[in-house]
Structures are given as C-alpha cells and as structure tokens.
PDB file of N, CA, C and O in Angstrom:
ATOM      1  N   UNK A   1     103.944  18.688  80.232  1.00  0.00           N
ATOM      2  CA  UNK A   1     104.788  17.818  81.047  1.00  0.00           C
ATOM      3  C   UNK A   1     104.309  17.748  82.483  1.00  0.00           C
ATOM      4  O   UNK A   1     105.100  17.716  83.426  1.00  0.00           O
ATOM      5  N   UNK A   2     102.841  17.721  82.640  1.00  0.00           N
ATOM      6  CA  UNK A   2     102.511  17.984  83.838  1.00  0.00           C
ATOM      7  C   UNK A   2     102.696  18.882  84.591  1.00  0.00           C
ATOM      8  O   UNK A   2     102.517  18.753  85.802  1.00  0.00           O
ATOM      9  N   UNK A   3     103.193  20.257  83.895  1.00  0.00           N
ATOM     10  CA  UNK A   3     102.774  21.571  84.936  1.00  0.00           C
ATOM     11  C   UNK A   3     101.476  21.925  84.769  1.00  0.00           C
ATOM     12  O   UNK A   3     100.719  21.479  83.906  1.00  0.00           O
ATOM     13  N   UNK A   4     101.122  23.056  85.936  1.00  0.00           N
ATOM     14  CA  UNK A   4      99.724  23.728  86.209  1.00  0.00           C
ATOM     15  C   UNK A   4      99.423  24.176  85.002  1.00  0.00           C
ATOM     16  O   UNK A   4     100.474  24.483  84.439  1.00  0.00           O
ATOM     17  N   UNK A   5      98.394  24.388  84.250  1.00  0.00           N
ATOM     18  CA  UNK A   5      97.848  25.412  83.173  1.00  0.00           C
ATOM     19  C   UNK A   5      98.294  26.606  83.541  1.00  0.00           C
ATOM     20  O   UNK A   5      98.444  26.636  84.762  1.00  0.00           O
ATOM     21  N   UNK A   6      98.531  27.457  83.093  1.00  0.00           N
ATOM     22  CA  UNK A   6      98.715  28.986  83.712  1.00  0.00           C
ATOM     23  C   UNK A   6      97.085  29.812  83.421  1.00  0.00           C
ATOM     24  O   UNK A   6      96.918  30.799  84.138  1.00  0.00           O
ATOM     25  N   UNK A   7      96.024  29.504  82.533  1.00  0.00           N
ATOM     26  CA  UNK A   7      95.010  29.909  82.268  1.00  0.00           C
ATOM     27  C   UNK A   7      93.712  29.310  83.411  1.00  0.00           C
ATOM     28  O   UNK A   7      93.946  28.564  84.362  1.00  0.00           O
ATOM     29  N   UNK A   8      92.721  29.698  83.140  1.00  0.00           N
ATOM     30  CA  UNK A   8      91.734  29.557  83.438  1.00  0.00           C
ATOM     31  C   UNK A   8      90.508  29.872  82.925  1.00  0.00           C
ATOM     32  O   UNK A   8      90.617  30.842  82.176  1.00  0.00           O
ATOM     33  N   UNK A   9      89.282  29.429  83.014  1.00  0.00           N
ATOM     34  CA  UNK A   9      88.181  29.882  82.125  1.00  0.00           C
ATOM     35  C   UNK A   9      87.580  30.796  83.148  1.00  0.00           C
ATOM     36  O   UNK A   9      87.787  30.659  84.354  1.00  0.00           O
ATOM     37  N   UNK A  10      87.085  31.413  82.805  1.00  0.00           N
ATOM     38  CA  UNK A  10      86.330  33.094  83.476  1.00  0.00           C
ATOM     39  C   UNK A  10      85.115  32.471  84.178  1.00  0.00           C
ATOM     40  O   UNK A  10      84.815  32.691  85.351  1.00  0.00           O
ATOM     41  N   UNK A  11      84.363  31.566  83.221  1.00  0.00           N
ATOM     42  CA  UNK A  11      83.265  30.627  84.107  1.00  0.00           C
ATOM     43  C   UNK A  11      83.342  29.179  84.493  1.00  0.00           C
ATOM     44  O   UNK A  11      84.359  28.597  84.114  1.00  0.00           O
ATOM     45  N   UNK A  12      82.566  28.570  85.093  1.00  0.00           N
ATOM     46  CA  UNK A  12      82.820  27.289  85.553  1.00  0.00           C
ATOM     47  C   UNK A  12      82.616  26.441  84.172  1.00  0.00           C
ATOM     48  O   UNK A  12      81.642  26.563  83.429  1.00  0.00           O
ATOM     49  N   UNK A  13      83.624  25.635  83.987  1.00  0.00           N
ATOM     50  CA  UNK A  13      83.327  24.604  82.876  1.00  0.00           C
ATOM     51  C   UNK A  13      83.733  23.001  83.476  1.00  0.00           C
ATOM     52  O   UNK A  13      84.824  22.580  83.861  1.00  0.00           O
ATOM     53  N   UNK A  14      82.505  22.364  83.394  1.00  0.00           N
ATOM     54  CA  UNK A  14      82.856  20.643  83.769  1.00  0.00           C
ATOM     55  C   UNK A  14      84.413  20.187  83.309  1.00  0.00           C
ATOM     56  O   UNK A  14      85.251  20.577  82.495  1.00  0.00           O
ATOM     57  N   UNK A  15      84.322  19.369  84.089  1.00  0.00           N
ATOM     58  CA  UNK A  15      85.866  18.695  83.614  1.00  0.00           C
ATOM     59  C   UNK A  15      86.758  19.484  83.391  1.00  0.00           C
ATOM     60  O   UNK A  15      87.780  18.943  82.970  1.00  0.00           O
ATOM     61  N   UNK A  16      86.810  20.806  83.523  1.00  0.00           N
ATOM     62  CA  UNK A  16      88.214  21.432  83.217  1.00  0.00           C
ATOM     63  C   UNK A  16      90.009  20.746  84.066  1.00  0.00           C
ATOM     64  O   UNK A  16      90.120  20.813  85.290  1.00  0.00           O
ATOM     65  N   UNK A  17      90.754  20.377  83.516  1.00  0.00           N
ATOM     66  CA  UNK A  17      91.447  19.174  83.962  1.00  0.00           C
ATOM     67  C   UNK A  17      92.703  20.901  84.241  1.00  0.00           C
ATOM     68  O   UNK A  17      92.998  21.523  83.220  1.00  0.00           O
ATOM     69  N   UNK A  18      93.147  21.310  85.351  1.00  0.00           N
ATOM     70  CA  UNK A  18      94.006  22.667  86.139  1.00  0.00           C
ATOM     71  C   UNK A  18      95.580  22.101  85.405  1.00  0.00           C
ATOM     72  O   UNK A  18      96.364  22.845  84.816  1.00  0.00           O
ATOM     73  N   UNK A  19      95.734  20.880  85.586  1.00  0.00           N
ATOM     74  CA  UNK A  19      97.153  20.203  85.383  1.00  0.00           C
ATOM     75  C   UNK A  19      97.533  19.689  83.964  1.00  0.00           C
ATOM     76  O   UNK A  19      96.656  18.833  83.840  1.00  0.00           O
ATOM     77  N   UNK A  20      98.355  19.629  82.645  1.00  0.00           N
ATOM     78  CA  UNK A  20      98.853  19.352  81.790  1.00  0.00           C
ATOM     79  C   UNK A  20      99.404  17.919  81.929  1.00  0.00           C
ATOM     80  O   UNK A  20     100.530  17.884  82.425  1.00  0.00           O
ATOM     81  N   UNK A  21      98.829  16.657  81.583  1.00  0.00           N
ATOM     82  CA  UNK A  21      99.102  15.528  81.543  1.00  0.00           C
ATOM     83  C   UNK A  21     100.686  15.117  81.250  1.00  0.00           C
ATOM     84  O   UNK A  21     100.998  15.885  80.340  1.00  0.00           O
ATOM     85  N   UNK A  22     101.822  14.314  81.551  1.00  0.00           N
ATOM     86  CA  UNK A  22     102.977  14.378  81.104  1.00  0.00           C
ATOM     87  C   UNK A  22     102.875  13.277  79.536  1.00  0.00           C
ATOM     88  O   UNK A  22     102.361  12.170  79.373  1.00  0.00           O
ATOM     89  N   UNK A  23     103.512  14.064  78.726  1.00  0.00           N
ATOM     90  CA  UNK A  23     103.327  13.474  77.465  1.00  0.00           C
ATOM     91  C   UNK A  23     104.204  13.231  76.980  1.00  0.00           C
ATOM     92  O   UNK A  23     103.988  12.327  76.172  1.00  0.00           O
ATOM     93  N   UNK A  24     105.735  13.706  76.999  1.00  0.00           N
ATOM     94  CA  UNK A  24     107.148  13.178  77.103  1.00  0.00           C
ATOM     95  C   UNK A  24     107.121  11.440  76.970  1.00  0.00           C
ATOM     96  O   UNK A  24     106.738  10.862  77.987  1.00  0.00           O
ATOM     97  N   UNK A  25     107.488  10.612  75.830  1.00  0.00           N
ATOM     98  CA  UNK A  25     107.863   9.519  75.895  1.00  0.00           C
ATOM     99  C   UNK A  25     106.358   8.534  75.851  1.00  0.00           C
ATOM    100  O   UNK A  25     106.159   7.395  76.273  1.00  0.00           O
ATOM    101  N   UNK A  26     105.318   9.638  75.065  1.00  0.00           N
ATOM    102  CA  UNK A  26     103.759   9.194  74.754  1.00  0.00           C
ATOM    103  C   UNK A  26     102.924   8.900  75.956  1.00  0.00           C
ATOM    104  O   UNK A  26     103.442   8.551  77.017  1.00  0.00           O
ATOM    105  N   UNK A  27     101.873   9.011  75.827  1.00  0.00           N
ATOM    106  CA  UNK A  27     100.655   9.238  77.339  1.00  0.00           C
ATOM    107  C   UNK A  27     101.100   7.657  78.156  1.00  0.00           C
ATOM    108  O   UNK A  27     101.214   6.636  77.477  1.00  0.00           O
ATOM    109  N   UNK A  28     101.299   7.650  79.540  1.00  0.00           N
ATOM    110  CA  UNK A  28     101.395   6.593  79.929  1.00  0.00           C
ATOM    111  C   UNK A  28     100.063   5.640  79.912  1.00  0.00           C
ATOM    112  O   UNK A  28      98.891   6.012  79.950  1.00  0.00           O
ATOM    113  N   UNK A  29     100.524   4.442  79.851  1.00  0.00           N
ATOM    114  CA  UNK A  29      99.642   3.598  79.777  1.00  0.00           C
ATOM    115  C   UNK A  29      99.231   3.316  78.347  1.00  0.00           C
ATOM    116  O   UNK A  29      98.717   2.220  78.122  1.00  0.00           O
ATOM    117  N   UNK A  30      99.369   4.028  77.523  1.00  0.00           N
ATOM    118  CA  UNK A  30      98.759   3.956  75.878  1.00  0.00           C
ATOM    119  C   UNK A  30      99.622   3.654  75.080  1.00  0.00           C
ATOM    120  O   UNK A  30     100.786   4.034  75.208  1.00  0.00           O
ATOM    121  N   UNK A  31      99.074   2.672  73.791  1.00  0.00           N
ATOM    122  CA  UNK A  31     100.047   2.199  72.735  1.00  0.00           C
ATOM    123  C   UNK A  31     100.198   3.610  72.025  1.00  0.00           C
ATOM    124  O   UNK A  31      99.862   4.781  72.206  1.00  0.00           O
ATOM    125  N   UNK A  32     100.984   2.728  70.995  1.00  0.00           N
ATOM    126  CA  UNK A  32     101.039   4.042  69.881  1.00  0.00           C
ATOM    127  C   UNK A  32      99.563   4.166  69.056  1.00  0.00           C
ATOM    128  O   UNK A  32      98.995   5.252  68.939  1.00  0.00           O
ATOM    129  N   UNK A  33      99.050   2.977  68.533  1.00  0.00           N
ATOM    130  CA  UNK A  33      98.148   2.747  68.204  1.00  0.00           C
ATOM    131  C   UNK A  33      96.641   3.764  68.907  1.00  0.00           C
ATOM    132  O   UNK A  33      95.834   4.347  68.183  1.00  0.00           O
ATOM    133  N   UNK A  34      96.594   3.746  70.324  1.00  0.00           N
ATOM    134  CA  UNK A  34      95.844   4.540  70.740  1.00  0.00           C
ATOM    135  C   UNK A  34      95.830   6.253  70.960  1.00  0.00           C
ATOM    136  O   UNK A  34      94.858   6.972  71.192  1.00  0.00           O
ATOM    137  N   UNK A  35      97.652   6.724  70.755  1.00  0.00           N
ATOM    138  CA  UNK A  35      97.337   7.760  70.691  1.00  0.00           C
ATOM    139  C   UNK A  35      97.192   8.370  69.418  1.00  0.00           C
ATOM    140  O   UNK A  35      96.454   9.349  69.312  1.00  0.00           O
ATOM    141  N   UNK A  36      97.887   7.853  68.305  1.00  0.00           N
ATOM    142  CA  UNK A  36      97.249   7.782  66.781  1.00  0.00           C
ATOM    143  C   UNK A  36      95.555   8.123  67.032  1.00  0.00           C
ATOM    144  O   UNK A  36      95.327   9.299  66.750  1.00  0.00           O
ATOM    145  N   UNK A  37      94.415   7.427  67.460  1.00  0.00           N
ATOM    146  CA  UNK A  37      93.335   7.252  67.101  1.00  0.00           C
ATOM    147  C   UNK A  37      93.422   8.520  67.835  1.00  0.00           C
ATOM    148  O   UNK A  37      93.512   9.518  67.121  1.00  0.00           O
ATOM    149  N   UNK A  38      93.414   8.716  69.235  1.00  0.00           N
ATOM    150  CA  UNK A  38      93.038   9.795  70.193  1.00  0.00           C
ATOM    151  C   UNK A  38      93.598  10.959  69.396  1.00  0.00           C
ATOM    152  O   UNK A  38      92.584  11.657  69.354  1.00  0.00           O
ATOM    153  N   UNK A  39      94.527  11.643  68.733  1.00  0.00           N
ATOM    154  CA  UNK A  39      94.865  12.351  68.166  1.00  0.00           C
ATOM    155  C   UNK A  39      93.839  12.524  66.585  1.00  0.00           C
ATOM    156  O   UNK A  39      93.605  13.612  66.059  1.00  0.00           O
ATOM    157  N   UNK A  40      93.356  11.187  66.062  1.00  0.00           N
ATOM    158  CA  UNK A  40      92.565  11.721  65.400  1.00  0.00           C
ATOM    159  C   UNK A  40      91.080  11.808  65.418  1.00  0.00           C
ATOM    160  O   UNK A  40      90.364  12.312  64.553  1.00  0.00           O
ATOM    161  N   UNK A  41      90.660  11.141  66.730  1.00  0.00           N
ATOM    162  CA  UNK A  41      89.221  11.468  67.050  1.00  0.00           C
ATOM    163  C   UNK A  41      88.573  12.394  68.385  1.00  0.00           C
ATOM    164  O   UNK A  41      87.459  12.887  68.557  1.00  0.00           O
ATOM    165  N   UNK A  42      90.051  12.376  69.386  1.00  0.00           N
ATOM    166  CA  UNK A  42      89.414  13.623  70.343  1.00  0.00           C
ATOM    167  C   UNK A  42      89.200  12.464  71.384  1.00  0.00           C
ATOM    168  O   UNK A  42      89.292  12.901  72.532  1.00  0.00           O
ATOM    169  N   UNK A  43      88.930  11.050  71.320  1.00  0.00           N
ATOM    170  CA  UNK A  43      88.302  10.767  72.348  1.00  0.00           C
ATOM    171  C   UNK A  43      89.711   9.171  72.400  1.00  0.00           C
ATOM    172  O   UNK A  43      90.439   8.710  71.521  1.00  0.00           O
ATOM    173  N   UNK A  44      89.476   8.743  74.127  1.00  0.00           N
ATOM    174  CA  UNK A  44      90.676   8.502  74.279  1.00  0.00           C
ATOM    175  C   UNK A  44      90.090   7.134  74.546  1.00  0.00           C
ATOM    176  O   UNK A  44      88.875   6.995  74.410  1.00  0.00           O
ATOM    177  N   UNK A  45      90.801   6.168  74.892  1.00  0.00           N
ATOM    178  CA  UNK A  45      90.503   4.722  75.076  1.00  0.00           C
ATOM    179  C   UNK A  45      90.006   4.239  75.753  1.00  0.00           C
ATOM    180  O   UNK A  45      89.849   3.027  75.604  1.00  0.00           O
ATOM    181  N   UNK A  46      89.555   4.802  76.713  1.00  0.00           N
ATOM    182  CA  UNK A  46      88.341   3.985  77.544  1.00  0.00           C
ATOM    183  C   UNK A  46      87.056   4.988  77.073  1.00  0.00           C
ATOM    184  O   UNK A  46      86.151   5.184  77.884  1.00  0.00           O
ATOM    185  N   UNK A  47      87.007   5.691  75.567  1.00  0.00           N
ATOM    186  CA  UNK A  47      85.983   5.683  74.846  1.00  0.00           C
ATOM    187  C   UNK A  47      85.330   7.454  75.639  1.00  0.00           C
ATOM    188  O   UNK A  47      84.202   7.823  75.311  1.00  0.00           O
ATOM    189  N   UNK A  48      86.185   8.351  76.630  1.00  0.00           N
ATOM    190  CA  UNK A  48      85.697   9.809  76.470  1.00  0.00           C
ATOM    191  C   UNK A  48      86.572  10.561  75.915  1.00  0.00           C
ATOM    192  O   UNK A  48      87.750  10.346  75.629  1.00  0.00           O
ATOM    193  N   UNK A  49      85.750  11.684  75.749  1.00  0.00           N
ATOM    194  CA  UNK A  49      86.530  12.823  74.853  1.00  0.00           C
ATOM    195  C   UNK A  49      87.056  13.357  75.697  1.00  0.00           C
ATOM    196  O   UNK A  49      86.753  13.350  76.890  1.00  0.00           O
ATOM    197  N   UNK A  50      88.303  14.132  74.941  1.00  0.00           N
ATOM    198  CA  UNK A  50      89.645  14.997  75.910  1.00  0.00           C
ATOM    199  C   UNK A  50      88.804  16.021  76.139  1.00  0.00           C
ATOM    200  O   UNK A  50      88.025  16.616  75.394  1.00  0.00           O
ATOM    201  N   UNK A  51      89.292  16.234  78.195  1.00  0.00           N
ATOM    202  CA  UNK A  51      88.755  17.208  78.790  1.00  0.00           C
ATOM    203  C   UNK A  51      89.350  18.802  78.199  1.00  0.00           C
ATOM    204  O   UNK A  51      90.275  19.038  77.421  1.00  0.00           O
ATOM    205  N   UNK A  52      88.596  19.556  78.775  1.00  0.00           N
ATOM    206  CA  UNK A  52      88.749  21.008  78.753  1.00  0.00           C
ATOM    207  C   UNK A  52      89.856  21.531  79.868  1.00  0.00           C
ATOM    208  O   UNK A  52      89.756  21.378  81.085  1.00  0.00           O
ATOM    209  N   UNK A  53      91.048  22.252  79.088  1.00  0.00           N
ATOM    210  CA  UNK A  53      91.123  22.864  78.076  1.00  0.00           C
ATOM    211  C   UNK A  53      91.637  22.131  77.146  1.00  0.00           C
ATOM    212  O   UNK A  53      92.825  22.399  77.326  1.00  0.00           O
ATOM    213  N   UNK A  54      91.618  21.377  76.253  1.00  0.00           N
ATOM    214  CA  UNK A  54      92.649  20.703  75.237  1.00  0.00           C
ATOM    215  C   UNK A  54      91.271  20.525  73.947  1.00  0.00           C
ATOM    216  O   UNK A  54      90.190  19.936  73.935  1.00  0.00           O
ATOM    217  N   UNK A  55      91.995  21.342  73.013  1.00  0.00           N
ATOM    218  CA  UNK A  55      90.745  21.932  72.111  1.00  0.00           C
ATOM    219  C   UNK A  55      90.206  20.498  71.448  1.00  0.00           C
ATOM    220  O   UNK A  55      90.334  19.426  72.038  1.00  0.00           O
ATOM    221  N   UNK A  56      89.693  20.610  70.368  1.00  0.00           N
ATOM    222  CA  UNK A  56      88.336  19.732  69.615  1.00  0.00           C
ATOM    223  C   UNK A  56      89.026  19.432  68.146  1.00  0.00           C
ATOM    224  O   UNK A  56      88.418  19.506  67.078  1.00  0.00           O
ATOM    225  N   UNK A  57      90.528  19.052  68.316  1.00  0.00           N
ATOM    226  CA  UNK A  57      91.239  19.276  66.860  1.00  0.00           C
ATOM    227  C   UNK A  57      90.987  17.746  66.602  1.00  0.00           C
ATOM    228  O   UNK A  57      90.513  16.879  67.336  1.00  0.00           O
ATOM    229  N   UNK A  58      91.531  17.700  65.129  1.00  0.00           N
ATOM    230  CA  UNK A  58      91.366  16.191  64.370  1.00  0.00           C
ATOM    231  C   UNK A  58      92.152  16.070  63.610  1.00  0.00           C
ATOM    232  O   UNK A  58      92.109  16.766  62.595  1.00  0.00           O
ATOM    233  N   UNK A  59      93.059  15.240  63.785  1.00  0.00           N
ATOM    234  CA  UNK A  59      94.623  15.289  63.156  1.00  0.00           C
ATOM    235  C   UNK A  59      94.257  13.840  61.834  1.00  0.00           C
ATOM    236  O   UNK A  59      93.791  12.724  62.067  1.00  0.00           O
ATOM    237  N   UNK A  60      94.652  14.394  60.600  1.00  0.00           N
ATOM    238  CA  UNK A  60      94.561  13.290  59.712  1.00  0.00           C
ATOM    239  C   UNK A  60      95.510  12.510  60.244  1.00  0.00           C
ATOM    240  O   UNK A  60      96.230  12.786  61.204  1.00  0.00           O
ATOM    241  N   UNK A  61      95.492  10.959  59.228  1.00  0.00           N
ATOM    242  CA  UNK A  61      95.880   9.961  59.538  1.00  0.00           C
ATOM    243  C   UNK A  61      97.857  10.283  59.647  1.00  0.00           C
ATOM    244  O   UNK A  61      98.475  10.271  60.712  1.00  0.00           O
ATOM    245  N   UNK A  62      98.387  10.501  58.483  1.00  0.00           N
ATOM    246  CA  UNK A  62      99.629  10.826  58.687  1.00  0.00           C
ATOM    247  C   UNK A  62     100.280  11.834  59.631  1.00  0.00           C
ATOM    248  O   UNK A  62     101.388  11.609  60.119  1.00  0.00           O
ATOM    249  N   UNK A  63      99.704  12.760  59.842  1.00  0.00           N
ATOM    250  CA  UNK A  63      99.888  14.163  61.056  1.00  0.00           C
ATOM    251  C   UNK A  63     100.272  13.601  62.542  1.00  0.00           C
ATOM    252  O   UNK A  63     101.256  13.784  63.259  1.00  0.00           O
ATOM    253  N   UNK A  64      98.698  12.601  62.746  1.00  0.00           N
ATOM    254  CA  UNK A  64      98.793  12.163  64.000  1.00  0.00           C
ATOM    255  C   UNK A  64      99.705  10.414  64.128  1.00  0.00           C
ATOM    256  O   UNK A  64      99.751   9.602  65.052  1.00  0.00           O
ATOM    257  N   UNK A  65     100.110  10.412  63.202  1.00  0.00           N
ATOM    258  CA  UNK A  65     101.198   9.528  63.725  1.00  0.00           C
ATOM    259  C   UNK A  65     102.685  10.300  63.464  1.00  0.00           C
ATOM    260  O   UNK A  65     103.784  10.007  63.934  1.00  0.00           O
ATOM    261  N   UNK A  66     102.320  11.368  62.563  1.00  0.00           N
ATOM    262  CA  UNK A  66     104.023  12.093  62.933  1.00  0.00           C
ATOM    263  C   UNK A  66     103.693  12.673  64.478  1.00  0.00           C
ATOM    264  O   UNK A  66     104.583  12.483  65.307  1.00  0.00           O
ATOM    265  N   UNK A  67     102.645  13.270  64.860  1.00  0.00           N
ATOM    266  CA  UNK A  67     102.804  13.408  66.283  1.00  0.00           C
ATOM    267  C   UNK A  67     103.054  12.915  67.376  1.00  0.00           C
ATOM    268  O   UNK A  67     103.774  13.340  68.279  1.00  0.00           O
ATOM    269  N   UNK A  68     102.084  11.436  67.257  1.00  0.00           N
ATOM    270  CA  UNK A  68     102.699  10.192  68.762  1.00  0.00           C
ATOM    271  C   UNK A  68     103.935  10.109  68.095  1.00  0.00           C
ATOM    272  O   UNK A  68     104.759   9.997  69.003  1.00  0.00           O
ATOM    273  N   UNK A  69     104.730  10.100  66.642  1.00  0.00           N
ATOM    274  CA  UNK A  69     106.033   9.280  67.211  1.00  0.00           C
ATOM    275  C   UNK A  69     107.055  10.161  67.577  1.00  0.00           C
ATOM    276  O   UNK A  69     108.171   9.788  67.938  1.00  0.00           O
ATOM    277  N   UNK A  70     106.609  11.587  67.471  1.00  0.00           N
ATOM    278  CA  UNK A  70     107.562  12.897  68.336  1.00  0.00           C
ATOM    279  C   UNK A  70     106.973  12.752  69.583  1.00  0.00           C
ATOM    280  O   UNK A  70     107.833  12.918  70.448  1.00  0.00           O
ATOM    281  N   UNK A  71     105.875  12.515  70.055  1.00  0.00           N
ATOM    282  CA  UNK A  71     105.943  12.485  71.567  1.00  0.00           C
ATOM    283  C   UNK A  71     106.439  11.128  72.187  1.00  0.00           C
ATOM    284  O   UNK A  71     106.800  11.138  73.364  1.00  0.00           O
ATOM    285  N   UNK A  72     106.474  10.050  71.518  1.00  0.00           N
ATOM    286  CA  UNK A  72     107.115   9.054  72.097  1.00  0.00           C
ATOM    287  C   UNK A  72     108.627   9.191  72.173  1.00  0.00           C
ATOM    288  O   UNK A  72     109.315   8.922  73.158  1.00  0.00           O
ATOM    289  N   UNK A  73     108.992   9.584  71.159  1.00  0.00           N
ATOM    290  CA  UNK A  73     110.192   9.964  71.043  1.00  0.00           C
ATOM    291  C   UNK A  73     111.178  10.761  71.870  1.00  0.00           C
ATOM    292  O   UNK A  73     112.405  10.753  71.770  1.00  0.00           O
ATOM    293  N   UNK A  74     110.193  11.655  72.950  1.00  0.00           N
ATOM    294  CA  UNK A  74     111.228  12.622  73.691  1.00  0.00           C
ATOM    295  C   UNK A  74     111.089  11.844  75.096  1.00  0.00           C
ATOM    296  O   UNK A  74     110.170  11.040  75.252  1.00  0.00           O
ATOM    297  N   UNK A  75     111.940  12.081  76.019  1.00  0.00           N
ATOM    298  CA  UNK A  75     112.264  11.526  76.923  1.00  0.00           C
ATOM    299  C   UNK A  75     111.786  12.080  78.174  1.00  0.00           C
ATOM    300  O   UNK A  75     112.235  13.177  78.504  1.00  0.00           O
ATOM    301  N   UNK A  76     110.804  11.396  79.050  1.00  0.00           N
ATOM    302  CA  UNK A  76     110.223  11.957  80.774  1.00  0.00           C
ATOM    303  C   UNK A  76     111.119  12.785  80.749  1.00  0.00           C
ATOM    304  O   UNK A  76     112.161  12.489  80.165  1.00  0.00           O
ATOM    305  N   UNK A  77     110.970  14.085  81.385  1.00  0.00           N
ATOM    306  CA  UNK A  77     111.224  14.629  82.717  1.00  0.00           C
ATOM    307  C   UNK A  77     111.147  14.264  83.777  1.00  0.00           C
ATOM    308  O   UNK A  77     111.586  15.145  84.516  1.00  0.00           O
ATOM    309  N   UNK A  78     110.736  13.195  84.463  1.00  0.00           N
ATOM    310  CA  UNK A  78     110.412  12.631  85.672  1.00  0.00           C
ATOM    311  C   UNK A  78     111.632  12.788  86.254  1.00  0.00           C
ATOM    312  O   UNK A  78     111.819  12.404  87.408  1.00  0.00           O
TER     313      UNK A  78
END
C-alpha cells in the first residue's frame, strides 16, 4: 500500500524500487486486462519486468485473474 520495504539487500542491486507500490483498488493507471498479463508474465505494460524486490513468479491464467480481481476489489487507503 505504498509503505517503505522494511528489508534491504546486503549488496547493491539495480532498480531495487525502497517503496511498495499502492495496489488497493488494482495498480493505478492499468486495466484489468494488464494486470492479468503482468501477473502472469513478470513484465508490465510499457513492456519491463517488475523491479527488485518483487520476485520472478508466474501466475497461471485463472490464479492471476483471481488475483487482479481481489486487488481491484479492495479499496485505497489514500
């Protein structure tokens, strides 16, 4: 929901992204359609892969649409 990571990597790793994106009510800016795919290929719509830390998983086709429609489903914190 957009708090700090509480972790860190021991060495320097590119792109490590410190902050947790808010995902409450599905990634802003993205259909459902795109977080379906991003959930099952890792890589997001303007075509890069999810930064570090957010692991290298691959959600089959049914999984990752039960997932966007629980994250669309819950409501900002904002």
């Amino acid at each position: 929901m957009g708090a700090r990571i509480v972790f860190e990597p021991t060495v320097p790793v590119p792109d490590w992204i410190a902050i947790a994106p808010p995902i409450a009510g599905g990634f802003p800016g993205w259909s459902r359609e795109q977080l379906v795919q991003f959930l099952e290929t890792g890589v997001n719509p303007d075509g890069k892969q999810a930064r570090p830390p957010m692991p290298h998983f691959r959600f089959n086709h049914t999984d990752a649409e039960a997932v966007a429609d629980y994250l669309i489903s819950l409501k900002p914190q904002y």
